[in-house]
MOPAC internal coordinates of N, CA, C and O (Angstrom, degrees):
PM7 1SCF
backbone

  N    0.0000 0     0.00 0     0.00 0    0    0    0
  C    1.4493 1     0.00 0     0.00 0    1    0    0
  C    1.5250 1   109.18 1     0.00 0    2    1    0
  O    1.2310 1   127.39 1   -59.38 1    3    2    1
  N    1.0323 1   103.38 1   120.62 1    3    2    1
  C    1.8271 1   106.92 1   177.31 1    5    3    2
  C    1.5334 1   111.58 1  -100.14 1    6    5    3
  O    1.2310 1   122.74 1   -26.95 1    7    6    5
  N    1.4575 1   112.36 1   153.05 1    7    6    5
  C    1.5640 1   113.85 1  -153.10 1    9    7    6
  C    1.2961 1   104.50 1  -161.79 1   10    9    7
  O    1.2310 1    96.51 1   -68.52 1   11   10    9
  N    1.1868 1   159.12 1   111.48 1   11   10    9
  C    1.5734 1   167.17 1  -136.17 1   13   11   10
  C    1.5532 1    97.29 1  -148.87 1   14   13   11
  O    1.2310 1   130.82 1   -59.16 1   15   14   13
  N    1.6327 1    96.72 1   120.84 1   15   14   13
  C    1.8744 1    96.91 1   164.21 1   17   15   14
  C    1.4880 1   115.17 1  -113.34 1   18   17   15
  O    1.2310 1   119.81 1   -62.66 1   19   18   17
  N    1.4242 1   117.96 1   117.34 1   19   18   17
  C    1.3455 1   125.23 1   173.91 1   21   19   18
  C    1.7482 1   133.83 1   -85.66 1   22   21   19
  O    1.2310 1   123.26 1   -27.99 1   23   22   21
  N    0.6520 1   111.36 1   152.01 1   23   22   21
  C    1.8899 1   105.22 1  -175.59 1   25   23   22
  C    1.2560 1    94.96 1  -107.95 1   26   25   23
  O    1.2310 1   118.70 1   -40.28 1   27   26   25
  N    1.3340 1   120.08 1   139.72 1   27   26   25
  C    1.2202 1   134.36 1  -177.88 1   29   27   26
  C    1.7323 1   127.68 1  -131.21 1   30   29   27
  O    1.2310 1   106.85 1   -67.31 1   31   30   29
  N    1.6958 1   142.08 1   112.69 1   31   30   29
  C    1.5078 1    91.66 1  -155.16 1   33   31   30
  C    1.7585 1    67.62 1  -116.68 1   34   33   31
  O    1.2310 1   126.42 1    -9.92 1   35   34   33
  N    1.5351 1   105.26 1   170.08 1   35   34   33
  C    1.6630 1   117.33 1   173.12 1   37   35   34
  C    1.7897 1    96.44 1   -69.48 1   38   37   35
  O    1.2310 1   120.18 1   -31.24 1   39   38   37
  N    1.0912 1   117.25 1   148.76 1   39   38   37
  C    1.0048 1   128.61 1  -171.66 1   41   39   38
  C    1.7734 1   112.22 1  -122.87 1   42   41   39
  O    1.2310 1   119.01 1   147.25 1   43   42   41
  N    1.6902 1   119.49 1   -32.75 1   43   42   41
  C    1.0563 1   157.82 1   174.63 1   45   43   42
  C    1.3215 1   136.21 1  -135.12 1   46   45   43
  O    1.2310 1   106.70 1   -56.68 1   47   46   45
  N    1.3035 1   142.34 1   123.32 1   47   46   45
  C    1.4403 1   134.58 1   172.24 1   49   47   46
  C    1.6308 1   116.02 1  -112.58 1   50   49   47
  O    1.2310 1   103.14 1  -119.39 1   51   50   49
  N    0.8495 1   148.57 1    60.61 1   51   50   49
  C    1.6785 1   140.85 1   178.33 1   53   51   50
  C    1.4377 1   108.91 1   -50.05 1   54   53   51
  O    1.2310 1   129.67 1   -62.12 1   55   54   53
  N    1.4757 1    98.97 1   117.88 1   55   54   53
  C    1.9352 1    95.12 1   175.31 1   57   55   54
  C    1.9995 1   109.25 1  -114.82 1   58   57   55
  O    1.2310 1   141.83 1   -43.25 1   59   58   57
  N    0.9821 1    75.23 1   136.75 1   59   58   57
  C    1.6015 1    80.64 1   175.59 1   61   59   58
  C    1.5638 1   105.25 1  -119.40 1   62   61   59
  O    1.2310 1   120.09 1     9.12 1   63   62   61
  N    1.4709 1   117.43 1  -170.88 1   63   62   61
  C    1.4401 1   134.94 1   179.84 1   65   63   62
  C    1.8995 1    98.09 1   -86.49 1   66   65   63
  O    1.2310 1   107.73 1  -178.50 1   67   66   65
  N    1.2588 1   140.50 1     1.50 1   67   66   65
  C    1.3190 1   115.47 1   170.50 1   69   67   66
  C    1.2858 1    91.49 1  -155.07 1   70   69   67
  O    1.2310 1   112.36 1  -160.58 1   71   70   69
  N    1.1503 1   132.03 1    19.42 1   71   70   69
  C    1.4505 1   118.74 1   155.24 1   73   71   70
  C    1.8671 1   105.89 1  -178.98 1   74   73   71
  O    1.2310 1   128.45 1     1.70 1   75   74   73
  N    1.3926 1   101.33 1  -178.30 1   75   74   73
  C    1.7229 1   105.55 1  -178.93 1   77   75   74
  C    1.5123 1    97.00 1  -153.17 1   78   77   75
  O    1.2310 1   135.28 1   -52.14 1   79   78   77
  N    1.9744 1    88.03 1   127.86 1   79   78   77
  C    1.9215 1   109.94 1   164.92 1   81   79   78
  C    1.5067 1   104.47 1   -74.99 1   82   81   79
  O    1.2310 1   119.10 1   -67.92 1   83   82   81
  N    1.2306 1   119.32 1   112.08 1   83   82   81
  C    1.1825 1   122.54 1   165.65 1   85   83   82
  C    1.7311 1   113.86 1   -99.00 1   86   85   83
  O    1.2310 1   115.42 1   -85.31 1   87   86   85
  N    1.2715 1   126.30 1    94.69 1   87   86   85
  C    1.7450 1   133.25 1   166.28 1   89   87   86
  C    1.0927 1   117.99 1   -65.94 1   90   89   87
  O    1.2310 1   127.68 1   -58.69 1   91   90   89
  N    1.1824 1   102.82 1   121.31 1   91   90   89
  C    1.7584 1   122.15 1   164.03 1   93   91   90
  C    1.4467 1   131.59 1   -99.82 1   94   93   91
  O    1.2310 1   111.84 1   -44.48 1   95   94   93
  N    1.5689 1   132.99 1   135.52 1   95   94   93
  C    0.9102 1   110.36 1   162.27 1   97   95   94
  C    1.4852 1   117.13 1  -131.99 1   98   97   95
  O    1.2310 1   112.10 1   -24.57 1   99   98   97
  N    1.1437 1   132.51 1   155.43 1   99   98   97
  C    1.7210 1   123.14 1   179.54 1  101   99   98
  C    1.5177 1    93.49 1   -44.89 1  102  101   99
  O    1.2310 1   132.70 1   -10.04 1  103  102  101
  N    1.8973 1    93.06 1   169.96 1  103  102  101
  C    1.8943 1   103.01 1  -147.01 1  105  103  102
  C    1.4610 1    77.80 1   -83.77 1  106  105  103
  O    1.2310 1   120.20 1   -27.97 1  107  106  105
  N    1.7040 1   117.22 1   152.03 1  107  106  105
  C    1.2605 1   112.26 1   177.46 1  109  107  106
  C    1.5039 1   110.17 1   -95.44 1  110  109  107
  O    1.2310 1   121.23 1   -12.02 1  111  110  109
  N    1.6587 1   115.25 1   167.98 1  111  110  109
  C    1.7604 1   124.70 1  -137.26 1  113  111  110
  C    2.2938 1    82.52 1   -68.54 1  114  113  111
  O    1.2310 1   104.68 1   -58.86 1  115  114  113
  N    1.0284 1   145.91 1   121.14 1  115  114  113
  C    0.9816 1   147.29 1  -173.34 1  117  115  114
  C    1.6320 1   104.86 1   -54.95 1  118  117  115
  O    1.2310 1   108.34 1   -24.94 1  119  118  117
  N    1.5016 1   139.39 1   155.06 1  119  118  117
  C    1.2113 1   148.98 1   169.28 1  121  119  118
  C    1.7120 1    93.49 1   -88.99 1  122  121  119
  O    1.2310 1   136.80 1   -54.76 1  123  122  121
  N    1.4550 1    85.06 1   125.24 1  123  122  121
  C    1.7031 1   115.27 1  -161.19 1  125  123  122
  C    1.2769 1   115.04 1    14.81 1  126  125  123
  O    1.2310 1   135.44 1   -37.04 1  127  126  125
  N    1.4732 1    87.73 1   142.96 1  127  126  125
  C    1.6424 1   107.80 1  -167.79 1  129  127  126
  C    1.8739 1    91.29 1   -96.04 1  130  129  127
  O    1.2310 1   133.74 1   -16.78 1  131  130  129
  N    1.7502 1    91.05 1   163.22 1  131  130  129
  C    1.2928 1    85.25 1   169.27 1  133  131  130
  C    1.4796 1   140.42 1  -128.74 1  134  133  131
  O    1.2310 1   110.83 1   -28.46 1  135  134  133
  N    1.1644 1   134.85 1   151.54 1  135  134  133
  C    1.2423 1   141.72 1  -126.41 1  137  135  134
  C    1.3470 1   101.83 1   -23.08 1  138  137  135
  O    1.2310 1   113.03 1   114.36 1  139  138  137
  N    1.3242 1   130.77 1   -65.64 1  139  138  137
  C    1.3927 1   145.59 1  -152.07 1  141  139  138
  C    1.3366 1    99.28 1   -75.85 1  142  141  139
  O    1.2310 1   107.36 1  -177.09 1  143  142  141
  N    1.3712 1   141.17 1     2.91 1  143  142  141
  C    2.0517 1   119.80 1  -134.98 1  145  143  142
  C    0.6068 1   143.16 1    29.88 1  146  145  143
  O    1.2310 1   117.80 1  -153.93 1  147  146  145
  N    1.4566 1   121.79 1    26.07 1  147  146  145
  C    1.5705 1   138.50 1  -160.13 1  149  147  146
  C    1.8846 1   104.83 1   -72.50 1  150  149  147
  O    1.2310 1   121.43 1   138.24 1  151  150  149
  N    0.9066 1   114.88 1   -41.76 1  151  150  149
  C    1.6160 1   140.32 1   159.41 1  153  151  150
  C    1.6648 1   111.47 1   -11.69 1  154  153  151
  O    1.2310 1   123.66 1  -107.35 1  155  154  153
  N    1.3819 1   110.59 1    72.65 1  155  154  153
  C    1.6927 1   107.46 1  -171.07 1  157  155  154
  C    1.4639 1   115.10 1   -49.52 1  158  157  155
  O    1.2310 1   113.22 1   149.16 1  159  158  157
  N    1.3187 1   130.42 1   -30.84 1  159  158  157
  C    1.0711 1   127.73 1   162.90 1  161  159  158
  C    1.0306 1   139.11 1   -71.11 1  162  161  159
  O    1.2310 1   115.93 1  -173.91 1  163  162  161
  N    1.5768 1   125.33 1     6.09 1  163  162  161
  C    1.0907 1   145.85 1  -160.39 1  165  163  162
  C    2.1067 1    92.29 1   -97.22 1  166  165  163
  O    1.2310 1   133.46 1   126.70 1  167  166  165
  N    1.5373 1    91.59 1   -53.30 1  167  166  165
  C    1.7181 1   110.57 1  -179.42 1  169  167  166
  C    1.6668 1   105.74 1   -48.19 1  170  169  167
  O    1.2310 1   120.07 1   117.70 1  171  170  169
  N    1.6174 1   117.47 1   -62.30 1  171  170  169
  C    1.1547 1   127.09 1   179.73 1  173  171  170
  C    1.8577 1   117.57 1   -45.17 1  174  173  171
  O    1.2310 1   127.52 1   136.41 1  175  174  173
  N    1.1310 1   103.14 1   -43.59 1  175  174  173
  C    1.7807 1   121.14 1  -175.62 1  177  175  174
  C    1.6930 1   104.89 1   -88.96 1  178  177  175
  O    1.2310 1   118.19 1   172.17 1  179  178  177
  N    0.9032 1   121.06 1    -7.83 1  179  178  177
  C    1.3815 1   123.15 1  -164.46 1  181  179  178
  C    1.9705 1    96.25 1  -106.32 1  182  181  179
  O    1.2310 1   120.60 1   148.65 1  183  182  181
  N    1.4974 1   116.45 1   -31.35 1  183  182  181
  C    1.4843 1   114.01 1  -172.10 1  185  183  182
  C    1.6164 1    80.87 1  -123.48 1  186  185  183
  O    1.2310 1    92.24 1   139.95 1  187  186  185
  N    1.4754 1   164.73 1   -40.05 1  187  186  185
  C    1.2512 1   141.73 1   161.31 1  189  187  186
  C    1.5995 1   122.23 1  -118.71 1  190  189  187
  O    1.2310 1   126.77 1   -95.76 1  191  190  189
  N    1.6193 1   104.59 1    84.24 1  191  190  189
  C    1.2637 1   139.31 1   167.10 1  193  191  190
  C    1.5111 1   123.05 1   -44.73 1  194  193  191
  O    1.2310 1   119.32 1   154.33 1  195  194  193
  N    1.0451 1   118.91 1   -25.67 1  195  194  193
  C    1.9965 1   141.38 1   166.09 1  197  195  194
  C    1.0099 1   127.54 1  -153.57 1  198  197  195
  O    1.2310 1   119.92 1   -63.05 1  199  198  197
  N    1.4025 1   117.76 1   116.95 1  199  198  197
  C    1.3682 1   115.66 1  -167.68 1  201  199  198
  C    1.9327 1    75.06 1  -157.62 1  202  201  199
  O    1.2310 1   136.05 1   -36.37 1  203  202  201
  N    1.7716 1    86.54 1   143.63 1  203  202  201
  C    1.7210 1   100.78 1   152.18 1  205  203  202
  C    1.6037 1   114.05 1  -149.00 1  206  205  203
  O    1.2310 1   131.64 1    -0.58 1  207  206  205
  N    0.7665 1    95.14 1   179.42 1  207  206  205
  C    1.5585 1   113.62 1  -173.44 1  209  207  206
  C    1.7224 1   137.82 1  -172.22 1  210  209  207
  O    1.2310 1   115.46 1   -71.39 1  211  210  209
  N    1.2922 1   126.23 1   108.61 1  211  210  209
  C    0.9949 1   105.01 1  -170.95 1  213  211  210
  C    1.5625 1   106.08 1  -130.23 1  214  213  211
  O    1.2310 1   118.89 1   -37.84 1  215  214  213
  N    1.5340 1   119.72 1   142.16 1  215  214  213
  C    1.2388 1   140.66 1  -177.30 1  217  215  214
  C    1.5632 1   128.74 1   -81.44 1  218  217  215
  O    1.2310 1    93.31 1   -92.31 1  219  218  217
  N    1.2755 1   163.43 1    87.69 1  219  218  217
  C    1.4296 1   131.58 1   161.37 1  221  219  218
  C    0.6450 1   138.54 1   -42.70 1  222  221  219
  O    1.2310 1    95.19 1   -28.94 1  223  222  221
  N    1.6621 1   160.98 1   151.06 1  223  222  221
  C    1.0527 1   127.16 1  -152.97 1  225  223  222
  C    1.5599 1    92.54 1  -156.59 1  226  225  223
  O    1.2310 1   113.24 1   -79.49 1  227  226  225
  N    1.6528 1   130.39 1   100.51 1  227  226  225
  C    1.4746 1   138.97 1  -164.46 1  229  227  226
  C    1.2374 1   115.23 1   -81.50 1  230  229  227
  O    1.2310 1   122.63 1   144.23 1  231  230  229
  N    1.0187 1   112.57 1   -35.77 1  231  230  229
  C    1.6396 1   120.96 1  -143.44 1  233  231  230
  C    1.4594 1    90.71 1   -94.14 1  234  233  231
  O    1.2310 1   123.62 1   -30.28 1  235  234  233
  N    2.0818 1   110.66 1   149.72 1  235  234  233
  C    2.0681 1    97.09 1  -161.92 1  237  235  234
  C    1.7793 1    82.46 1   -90.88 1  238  237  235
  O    1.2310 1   124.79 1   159.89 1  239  238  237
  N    1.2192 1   108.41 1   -20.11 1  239  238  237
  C    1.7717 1    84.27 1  -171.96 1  241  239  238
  C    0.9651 1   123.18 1   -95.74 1  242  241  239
  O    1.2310 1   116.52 1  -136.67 1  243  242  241
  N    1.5685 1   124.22 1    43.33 1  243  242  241
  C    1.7036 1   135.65 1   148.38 1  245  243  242
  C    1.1819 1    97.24 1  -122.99 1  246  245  243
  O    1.2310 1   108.84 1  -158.64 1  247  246  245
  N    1.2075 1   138.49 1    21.36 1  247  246  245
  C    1.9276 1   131.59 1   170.69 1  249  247  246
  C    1.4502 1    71.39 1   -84.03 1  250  249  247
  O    1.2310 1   132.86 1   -30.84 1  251  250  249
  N    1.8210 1    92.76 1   149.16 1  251  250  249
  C    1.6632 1   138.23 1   171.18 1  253  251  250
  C    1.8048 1   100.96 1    55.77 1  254  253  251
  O    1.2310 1   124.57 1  -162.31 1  255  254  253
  N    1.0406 1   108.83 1    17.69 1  255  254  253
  C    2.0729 1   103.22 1   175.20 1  257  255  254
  C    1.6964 1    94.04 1   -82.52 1  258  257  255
  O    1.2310 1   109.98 1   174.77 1  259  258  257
  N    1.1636 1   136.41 1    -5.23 1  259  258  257
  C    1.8404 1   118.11 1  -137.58 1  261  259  258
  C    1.6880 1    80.77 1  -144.74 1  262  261  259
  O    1.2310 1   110.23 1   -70.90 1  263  262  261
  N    1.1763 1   135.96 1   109.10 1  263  262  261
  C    1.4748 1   139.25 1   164.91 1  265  263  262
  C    1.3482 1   104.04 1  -133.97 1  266  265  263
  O    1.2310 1   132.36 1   -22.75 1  267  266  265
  N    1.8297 1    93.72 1   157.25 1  267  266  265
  C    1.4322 1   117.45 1  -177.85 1  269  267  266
  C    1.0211 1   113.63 1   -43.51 1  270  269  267
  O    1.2310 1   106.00 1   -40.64 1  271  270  269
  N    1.6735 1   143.59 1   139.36 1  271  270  269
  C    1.7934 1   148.95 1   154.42 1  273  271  270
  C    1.6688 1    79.96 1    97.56 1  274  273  271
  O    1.2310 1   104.96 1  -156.22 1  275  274  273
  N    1.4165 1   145.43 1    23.78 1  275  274  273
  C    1.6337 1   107.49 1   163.18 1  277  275  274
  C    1.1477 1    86.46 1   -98.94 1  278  277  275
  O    1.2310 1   120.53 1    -3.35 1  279  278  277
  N    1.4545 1   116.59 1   176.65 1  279  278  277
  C    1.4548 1   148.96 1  -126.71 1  281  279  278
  C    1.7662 1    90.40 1  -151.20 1  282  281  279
  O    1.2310 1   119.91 1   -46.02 1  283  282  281
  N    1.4818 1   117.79 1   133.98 1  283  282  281
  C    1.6889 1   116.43 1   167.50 1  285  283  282
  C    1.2300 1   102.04 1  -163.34 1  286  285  283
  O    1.2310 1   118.09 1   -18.58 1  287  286  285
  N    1.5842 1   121.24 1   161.42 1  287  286  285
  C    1.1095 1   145.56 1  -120.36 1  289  287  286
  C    2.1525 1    76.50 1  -136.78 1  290  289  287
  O    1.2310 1   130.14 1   -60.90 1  291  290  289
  N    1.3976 1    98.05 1   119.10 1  291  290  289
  C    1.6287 1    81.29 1   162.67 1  293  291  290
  C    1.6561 1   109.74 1  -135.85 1  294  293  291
  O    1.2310 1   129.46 1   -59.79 1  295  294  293
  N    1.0361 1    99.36 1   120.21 1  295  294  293
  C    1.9048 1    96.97 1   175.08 1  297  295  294
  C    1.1542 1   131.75 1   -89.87 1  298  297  295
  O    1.2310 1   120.47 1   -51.36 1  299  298  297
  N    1.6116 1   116.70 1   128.64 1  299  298  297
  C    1.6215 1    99.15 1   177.48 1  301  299  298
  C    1.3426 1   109.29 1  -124.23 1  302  301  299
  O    1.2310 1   123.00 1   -51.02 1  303  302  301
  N    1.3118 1   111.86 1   128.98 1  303  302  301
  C    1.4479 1   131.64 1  -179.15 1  305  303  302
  C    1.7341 1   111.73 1  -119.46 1  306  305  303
  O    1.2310 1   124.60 1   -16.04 1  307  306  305
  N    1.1385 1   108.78 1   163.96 1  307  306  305
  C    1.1877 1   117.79 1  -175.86 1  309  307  306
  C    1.7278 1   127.04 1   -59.86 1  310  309  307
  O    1.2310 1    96.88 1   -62.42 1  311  310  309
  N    0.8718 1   158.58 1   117.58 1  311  310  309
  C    1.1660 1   155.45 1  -172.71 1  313  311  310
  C    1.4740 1   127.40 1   -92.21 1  314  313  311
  O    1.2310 1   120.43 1  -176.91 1  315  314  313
  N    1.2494 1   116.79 1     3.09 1  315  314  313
  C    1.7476 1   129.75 1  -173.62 1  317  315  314
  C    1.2236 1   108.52 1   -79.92 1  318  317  315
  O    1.2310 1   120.10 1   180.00 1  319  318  317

């Protein structure tokens, strides 16, 4: 089974009265890395350099959980 984990940070949130666009984009390449590369985001931006994604989001009790500059973990695994 093959399975890829991406970093993703919101980039945008649009809220309306019955739902919210929440935009993603892979974590961007961080302002200076450090000495070692120790810099986890450095790993993420370094093997997925562009990536977007964006969600709707219906349901009222996840409105305002998802704001601009957070940082998430997205996994993709197989679904069959």
């Amino acid at each position: 089974m093959t399975t890829m984990r991406a970093k993703f940070q919101v980039s945008k949130v649009e809220r309306f009265a019955s739902c919210e666009n929440v935009h993603f984009v892979a974590v961007p390449k961080p302002t200076g890395y450090p000495a070692d590369g120790s810099d986890e985001d450095n790993t993420y931006a370094k093997f997925s350099p562009s990536a977007k994604c964006e969600i709707t989001i219906a349901n009222p009790a996840l409105f305002g959980k998802l704001n601009p500059g957070e940082k998430f973990y997205v996994d993709f695994t197989p679904a069959d």
